[in-house]
CHARMM internal coordinates of N, CA and C (Angstrom, degrees):
IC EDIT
DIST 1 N 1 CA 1.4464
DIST 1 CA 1 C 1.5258
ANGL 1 N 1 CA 1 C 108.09
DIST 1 C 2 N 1.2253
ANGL 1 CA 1 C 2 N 122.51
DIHE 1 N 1 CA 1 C 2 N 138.76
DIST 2 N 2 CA 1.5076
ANGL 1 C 2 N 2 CA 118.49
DIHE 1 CA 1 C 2 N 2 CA 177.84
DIST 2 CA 2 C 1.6288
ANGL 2 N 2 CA 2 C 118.44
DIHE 1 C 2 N 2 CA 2 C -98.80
DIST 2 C 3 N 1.0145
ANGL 2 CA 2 C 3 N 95.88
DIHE 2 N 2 CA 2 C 3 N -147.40
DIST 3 N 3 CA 1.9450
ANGL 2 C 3 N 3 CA 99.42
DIHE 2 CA 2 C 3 N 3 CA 173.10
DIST 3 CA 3 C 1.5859
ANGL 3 N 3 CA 3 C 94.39
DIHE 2 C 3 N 3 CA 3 C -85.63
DIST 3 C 4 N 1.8125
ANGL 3 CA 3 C 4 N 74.23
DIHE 3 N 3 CA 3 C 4 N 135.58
DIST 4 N 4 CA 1.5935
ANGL 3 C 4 N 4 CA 89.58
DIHE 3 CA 3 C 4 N 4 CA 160.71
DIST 4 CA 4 C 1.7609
ANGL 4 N 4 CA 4 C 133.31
DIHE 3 C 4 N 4 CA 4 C -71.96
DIST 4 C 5 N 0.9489
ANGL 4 CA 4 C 5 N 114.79
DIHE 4 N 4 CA 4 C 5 N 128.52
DIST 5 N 5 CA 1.5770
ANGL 4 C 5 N 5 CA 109.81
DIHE 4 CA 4 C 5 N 5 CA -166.62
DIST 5 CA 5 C 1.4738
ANGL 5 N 5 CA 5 C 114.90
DIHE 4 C 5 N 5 CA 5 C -58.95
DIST 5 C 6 N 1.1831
ANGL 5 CA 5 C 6 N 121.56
DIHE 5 N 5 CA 5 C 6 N 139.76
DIST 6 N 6 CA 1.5948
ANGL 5 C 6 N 6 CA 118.35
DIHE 5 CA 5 C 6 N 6 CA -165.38
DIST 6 CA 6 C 1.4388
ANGL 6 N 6 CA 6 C 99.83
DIHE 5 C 6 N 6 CA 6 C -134.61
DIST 6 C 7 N 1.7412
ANGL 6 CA 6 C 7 N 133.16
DIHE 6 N 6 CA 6 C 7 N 141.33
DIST 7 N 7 CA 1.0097
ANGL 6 C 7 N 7 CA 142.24
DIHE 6 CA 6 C 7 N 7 CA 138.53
DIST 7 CA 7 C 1.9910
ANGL 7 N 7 CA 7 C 136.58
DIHE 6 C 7 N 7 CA 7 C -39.78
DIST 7 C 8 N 1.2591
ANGL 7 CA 7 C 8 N 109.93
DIHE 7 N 7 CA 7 C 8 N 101.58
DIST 8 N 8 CA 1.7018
ANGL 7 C 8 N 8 CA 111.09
DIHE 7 CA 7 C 8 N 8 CA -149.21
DIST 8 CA 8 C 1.7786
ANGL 8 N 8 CA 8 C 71.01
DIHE 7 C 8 N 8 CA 8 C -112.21
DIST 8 C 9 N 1.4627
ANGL 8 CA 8 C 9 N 114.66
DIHE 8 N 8 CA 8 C 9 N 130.06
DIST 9 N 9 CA 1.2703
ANGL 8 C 9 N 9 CA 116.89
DIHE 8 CA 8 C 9 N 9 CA 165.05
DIST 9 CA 9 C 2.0621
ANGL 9 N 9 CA 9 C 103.79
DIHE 8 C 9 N 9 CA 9 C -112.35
DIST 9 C 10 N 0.9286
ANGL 9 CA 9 C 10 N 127.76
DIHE 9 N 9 CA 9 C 10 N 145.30
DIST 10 N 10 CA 1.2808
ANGL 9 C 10 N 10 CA 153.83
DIHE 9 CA 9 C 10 N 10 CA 165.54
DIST 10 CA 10 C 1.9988
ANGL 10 N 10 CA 10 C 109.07
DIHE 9 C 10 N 10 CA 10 C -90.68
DIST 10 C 11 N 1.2842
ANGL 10 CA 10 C 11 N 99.03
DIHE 10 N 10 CA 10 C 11 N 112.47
DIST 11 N 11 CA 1.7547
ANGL 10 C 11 N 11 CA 108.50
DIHE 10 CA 10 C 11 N 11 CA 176.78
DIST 11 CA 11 C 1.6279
ANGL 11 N 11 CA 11 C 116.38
DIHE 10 C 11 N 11 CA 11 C -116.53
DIST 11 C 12 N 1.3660
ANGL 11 CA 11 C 12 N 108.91
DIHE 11 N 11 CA 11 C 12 N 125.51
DIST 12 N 12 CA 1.1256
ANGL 11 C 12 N 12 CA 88.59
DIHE 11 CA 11 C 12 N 12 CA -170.61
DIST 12 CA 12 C 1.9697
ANGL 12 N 12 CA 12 C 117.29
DIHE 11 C 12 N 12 CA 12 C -86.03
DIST 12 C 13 N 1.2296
ANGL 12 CA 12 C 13 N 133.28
DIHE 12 N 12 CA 12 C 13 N -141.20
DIST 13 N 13 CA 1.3782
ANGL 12 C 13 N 13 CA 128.76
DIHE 12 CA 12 C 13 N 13 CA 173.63
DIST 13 CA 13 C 1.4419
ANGL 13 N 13 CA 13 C 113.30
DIHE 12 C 13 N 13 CA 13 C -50.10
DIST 13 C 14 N 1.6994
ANGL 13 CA 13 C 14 N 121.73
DIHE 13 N 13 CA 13 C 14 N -49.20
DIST 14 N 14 CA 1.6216
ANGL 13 C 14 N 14 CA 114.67
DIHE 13 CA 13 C 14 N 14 CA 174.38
DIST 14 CA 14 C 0.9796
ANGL 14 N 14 CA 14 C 114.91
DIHE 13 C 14 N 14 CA 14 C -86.30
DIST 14 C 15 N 1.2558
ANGL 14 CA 14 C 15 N 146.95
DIHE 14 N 14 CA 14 C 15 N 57.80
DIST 15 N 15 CA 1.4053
ANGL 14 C 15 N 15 CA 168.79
DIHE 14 CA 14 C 15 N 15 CA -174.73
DIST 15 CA 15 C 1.8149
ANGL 15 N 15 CA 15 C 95.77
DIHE 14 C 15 N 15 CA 15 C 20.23
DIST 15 C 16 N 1.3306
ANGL 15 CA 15 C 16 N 109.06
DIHE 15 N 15 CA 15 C 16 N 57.58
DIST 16 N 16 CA 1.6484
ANGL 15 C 16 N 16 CA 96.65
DIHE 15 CA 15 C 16 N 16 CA -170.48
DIST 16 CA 16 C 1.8639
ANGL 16 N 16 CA 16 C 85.08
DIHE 15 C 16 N 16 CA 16 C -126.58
DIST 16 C 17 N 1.4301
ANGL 16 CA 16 C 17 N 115.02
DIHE 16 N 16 CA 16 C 17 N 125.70
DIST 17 N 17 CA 0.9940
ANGL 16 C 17 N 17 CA 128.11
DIHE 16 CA 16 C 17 N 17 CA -170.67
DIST 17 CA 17 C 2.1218
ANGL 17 N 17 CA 17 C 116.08
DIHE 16 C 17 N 17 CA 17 C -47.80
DIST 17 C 18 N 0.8650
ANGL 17 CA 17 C 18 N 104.95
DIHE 17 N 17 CA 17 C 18 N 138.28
DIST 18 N 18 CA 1.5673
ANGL 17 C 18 N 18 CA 105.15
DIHE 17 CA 17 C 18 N 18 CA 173.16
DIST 18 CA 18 C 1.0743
ANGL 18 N 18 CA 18 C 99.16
DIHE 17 C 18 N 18 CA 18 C -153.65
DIST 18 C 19 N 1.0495
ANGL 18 CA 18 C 19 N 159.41
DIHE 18 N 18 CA 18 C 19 N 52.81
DIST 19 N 19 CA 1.5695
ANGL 18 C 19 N 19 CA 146.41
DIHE 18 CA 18 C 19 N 19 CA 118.83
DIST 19 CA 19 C 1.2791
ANGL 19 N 19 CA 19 C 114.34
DIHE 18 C 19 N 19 CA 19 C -154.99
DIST 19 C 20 N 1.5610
ANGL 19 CA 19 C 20 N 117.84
DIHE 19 N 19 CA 19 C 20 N 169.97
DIST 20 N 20 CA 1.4041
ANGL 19 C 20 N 20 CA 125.00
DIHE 19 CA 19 C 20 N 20 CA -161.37
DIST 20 CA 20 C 1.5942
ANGL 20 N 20 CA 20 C 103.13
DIHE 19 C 20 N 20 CA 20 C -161.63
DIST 20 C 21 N 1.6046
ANGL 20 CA 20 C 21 N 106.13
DIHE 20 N 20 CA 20 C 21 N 131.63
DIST 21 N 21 CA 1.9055
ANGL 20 C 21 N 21 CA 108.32
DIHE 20 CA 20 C 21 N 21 CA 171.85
DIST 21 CA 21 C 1.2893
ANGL 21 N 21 CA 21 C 101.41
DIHE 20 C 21 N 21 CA 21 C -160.90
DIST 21 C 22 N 1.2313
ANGL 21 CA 21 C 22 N 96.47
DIHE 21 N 21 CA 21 C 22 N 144.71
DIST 22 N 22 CA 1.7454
ANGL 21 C 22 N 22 CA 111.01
DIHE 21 CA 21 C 22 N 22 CA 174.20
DIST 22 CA 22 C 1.6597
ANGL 22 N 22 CA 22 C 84.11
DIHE 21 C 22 N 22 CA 22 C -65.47
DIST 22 C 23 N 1.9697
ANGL 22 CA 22 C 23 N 100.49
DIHE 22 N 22 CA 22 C 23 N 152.38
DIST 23 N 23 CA 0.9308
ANGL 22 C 23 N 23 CA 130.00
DIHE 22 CA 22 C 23 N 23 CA -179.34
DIST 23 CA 23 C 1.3961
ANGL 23 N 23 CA 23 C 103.63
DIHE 22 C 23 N 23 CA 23 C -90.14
DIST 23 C 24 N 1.7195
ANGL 23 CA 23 C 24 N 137.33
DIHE 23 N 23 CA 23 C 24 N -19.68
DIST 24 N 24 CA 1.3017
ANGL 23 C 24 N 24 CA 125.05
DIHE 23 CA 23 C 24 N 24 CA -157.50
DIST 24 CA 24 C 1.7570
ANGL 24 N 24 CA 24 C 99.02
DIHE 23 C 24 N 24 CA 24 C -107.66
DIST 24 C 25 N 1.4367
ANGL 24 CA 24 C 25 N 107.96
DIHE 24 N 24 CA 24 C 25 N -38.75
DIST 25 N 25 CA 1.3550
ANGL 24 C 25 N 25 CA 103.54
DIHE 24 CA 24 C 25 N 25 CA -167.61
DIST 25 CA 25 C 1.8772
ANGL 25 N 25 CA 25 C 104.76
DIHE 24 C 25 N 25 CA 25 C -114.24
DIST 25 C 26 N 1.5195
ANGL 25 CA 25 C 26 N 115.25
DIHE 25 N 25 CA 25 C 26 N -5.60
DIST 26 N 26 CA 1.4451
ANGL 25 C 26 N 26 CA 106.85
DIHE 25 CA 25 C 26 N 26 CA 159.14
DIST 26 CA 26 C 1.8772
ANGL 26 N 26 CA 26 C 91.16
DIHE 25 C 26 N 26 CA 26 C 92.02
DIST 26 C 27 N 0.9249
ANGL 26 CA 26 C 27 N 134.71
DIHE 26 N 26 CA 26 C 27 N 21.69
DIST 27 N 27 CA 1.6251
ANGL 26 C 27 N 27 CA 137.05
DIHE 26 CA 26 C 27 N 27 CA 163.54
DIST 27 CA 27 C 1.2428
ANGL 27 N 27 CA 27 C 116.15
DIHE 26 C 27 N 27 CA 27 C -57.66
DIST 27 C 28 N 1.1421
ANGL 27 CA 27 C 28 N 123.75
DIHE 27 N 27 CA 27 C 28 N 142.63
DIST 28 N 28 CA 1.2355
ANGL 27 C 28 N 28 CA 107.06
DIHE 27 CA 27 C 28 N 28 CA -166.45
DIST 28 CA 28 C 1.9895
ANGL 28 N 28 CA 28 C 66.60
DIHE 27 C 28 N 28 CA 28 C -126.22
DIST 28 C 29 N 2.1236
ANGL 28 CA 28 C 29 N 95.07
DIHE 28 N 28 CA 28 C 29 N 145.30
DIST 29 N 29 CA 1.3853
ANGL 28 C 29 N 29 CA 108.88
DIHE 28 CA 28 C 29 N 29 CA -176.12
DIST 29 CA 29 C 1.7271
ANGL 29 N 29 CA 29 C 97.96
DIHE 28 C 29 N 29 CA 29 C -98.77
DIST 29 C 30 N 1.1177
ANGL 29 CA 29 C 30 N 117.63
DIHE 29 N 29 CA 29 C 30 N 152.13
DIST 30 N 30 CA 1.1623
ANGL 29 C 30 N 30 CA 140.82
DIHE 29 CA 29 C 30 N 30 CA -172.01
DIST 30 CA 30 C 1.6260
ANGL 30 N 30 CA 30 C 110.31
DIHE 29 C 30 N 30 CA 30 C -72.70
DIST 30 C 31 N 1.8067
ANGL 30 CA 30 C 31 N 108.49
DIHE 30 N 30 CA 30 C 31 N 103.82
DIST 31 N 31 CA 1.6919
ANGL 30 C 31 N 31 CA 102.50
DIHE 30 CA 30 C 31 N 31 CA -179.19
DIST 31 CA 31 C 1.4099
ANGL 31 N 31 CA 31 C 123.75
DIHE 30 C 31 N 31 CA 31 C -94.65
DIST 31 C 32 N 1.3887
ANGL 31 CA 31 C 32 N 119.07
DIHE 31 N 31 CA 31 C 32 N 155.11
DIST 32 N 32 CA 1.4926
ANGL 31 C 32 N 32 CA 113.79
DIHE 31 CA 31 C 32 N 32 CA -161.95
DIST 32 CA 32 C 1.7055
ANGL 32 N 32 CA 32 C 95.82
DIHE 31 C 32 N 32 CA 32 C -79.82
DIST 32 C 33 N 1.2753
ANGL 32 CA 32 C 33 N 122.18
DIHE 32 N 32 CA 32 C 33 N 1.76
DIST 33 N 33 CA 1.1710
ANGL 32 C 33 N 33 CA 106.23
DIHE 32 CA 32 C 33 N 33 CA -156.54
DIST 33 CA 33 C 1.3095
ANGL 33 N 33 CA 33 C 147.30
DIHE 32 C 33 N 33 CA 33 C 44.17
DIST 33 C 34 N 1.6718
ANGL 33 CA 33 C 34 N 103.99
DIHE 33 N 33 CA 33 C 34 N 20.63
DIST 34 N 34 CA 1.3665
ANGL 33 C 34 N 34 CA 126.10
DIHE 33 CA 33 C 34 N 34 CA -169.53
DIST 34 CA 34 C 1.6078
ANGL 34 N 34 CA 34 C 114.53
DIHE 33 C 34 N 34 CA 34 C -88.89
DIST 34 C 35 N 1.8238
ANGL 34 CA 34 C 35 N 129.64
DIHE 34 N 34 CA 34 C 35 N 93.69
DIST 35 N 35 CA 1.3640
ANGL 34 C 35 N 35 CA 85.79
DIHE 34 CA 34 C 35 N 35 CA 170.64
DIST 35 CA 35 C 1.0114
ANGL 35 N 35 CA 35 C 147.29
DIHE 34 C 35 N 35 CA 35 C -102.57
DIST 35 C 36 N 2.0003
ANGL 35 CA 35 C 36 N 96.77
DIHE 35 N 35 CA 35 C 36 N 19.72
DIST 36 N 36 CA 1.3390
ANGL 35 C 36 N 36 CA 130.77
DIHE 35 CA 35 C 36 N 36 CA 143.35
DIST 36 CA 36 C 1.7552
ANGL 36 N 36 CA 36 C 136.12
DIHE 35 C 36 N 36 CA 36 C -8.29
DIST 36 C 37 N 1.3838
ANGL 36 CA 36 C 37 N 82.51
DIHE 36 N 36 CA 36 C 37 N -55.64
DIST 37 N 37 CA 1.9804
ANGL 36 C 37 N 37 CA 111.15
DIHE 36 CA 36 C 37 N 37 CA 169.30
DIST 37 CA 37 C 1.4202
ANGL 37 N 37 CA 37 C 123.59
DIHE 36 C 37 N 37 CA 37 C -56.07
DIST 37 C 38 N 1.0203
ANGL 37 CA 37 C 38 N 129.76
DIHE 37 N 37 CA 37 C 38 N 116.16
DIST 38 N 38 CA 1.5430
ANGL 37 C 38 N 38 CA 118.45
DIHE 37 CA 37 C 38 N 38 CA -170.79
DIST 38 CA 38 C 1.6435
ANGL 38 N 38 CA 38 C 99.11
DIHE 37 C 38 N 38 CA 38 C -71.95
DIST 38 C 39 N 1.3361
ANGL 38 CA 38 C 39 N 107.15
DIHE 38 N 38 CA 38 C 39 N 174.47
DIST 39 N 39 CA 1.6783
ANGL 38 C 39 N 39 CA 120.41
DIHE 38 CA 38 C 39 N 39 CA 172.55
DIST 39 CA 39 C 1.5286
ANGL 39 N 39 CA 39 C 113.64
DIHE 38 C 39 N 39 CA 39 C -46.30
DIST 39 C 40 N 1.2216
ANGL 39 CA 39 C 40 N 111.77
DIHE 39 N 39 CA 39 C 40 N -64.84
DIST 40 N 40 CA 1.8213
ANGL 39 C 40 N 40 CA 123.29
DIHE 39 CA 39 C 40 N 40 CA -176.29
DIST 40 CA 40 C 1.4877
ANGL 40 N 40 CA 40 C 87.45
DIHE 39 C 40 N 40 CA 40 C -42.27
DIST 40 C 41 N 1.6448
ANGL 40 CA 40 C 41 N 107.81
DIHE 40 N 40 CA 40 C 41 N -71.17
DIST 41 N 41 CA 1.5586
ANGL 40 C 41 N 41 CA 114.12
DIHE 40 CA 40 C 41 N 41 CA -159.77
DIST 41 CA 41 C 1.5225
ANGL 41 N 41 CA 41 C 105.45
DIHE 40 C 41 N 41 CA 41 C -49.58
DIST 41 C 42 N 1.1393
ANGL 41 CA 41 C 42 N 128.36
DIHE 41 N 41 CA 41 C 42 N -57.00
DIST 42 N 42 CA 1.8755
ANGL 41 C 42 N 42 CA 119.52
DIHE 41 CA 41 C 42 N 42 CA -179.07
DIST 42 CA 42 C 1.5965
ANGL 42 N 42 CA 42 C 110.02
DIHE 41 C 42 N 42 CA 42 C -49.50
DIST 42 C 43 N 1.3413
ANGL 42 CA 42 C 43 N 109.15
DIHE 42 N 42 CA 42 C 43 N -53.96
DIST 43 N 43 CA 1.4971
ANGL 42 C 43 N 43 CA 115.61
DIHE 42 CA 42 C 43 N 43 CA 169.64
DIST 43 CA 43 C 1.6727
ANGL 43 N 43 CA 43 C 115.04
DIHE 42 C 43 N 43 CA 43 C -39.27
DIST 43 C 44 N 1.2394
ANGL 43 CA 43 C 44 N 120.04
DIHE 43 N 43 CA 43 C 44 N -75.44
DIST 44 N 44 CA 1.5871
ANGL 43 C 44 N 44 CA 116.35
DIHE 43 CA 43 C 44 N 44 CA 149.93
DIST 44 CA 44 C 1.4379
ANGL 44 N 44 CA 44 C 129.85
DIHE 43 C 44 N 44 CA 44 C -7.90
DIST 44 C 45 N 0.9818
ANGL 44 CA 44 C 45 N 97.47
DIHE 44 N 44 CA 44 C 45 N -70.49
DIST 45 N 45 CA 1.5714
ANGL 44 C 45 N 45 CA 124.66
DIHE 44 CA 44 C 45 N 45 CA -167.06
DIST 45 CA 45 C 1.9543
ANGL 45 N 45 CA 45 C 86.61
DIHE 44 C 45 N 45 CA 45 C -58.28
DIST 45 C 46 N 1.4866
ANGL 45 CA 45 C 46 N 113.00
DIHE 45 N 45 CA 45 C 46 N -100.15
DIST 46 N 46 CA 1.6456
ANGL 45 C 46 N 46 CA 114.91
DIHE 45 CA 45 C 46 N 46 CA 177.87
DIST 46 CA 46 C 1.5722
ANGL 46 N 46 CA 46 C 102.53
DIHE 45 C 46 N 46 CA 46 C -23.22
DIST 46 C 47 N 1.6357
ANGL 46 CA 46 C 47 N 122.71
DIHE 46 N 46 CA 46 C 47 N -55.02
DIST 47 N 47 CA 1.7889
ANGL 46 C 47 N 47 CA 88.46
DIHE 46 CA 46 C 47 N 47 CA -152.07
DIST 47 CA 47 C 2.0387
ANGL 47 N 47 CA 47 C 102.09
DIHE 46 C 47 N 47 CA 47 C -96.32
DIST 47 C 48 N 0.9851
ANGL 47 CA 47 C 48 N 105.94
DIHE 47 N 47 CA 47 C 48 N 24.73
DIST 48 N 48 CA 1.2858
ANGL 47 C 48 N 48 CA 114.22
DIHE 47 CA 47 C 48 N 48 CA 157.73
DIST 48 CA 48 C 1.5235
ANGL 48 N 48 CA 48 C 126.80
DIHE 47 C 48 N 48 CA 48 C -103.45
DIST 48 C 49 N 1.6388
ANGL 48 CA 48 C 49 N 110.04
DIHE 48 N 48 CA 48 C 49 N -4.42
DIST 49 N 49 CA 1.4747
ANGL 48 C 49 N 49 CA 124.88
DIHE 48 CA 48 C 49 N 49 CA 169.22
DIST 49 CA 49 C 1.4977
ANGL 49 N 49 CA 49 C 102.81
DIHE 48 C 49 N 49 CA 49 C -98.56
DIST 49 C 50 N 1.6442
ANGL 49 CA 49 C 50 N 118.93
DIHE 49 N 49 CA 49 C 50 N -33.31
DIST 50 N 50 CA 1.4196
ANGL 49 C 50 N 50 CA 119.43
DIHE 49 CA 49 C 50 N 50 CA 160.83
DIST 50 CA 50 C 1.2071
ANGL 50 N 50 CA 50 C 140.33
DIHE 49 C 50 N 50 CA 50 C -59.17
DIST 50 C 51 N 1.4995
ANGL 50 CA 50 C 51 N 89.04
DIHE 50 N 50 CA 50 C 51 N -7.61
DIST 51 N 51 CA 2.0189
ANGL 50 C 51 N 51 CA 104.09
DIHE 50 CA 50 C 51 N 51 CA 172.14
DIST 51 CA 51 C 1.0497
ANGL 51 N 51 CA 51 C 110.21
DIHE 50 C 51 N 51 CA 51 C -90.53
DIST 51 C 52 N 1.6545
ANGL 51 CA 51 C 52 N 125.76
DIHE 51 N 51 CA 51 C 52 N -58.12
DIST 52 N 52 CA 0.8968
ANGL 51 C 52 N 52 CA 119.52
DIHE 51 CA 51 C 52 N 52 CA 161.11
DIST 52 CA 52 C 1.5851
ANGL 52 N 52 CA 52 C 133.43
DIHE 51 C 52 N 52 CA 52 C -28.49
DIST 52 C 53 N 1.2800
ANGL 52 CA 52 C 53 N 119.45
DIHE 52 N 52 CA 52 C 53 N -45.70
DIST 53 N 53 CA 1.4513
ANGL 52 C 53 N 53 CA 132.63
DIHE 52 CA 52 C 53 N 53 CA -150.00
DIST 53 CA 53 C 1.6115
ANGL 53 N 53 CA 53 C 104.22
DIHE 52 C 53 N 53 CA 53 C -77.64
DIST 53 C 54 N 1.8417
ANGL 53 CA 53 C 54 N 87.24
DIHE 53 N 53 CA 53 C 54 N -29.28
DIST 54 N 54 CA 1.7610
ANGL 53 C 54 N 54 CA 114.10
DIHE 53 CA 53 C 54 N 54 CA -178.20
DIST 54 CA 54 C 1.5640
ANGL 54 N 54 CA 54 C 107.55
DIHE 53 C 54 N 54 CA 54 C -66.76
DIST 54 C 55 N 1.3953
ANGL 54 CA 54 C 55 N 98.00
DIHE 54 N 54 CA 54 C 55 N -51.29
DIST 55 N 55 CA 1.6650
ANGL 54 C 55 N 55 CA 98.54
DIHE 54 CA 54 C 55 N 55 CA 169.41
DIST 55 CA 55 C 1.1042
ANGL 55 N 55 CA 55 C 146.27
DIHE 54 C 55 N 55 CA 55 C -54.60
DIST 55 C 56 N 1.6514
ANGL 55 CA 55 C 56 N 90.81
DIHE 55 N 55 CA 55 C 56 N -29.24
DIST 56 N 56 CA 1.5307
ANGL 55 C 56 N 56 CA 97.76
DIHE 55 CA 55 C 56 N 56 CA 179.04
DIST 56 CA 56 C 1.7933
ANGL 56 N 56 CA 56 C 129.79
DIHE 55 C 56 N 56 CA 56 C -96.53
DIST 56 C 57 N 1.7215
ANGL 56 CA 56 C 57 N 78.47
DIHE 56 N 56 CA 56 C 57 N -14.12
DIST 57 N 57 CA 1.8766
ANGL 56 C 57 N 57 CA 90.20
DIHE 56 CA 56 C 57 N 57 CA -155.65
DIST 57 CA 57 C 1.8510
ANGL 57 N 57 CA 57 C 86.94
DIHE 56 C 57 N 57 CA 57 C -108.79
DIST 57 C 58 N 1.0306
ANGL 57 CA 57 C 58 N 113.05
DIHE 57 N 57 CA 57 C 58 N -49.30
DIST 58 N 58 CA 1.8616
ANGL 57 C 58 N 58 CA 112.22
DIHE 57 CA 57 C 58 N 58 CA -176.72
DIST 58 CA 58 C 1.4320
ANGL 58 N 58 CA 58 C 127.17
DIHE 57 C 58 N 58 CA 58 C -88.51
DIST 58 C 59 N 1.4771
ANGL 58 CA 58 C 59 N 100.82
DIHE 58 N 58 CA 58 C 59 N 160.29
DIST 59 N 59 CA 1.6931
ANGL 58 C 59 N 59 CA 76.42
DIHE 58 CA 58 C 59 N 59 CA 158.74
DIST 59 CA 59 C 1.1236
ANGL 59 N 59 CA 59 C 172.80
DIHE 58 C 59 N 59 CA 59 C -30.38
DIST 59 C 60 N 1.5336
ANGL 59 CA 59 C 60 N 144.16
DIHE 59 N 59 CA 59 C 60 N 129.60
DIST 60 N 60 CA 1.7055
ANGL 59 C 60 N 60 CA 113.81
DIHE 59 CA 59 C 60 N 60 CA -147.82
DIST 60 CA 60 C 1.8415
ANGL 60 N 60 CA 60 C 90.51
DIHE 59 C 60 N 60 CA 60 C -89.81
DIST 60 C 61 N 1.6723
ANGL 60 CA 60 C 61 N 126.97
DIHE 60 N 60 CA 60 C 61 N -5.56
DIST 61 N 61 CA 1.1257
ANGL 60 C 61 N 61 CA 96.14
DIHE 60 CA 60 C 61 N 61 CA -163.21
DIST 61 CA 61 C 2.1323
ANGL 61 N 61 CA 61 C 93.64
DIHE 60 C 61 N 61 CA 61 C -87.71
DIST 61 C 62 N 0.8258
ANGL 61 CA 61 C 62 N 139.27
DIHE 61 N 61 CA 61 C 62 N 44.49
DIST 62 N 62 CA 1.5412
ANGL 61 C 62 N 62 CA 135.11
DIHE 61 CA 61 C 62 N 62 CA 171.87
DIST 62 CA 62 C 1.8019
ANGL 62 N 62 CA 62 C 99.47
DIHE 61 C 62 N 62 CA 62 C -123.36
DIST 62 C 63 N 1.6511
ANGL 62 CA 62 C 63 N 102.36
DIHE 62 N 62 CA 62 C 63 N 116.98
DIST 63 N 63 CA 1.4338
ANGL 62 C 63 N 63 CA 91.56
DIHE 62 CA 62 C 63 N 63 CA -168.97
DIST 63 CA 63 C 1.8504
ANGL 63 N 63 CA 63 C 104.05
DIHE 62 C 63 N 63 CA 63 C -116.95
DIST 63 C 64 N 0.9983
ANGL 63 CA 63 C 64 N 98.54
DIHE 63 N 63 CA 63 C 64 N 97.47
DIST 64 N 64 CA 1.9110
ANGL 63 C 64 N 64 CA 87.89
DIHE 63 CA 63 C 64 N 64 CA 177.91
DIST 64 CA 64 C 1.5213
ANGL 64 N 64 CA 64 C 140.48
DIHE 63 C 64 N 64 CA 64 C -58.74
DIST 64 C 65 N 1.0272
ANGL 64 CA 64 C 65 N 104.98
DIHE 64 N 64 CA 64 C 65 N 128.46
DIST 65 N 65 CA 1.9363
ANGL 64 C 65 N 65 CA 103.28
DIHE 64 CA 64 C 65 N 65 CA -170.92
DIST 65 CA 65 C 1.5746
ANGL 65 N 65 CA 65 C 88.49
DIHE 64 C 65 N 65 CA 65 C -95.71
DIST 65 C 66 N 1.5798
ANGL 65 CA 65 C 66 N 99.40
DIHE 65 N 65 CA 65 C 66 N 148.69
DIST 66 N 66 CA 1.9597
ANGL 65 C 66 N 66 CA 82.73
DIHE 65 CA 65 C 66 N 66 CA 163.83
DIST 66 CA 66 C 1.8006
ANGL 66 N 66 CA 66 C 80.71
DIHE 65 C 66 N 66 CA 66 C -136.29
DIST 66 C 67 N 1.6237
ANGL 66 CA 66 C 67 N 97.01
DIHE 66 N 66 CA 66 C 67 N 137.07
DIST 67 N 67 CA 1.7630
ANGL 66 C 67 N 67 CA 98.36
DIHE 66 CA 66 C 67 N 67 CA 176.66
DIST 67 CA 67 C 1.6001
ANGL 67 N 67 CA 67 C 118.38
DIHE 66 C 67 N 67 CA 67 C -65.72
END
COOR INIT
IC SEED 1 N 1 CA 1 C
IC BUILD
């Protein structure tokens, strides 16, 4: 079994999220380019593309909760 895949977020100077990559294989998650989006909402947004990404690209036995 290897490393479990982990959500790595990227912030820029106002601590308001702008980037997103799996920690195991280096993906970079897809940004809305919104900076419209509040913090929670970008946060949302990436680790609900990180589930996906989990589903599709890794193992099915690593199952992610996001609070």
């Amino acid at each position: 079994m290897g490393r479990k895949p982990e959500l790595t977020i990227g912030y820029d100077a106002n601590v308001h999220p702008t980037s997103a990559m799996c920690s195991v294989c280096g993906a970079w998650m897809p940004n809305s380019q919104s900076q419209a989006l509040s913090s929670a909402e970008s946060i949302r947004r990436f680790a609900a593309q990180f589930d996906l990404h989990v589903q599709q690209k890794h193992c099915a036995e690593y199952e992610i909760r996001v609070a």
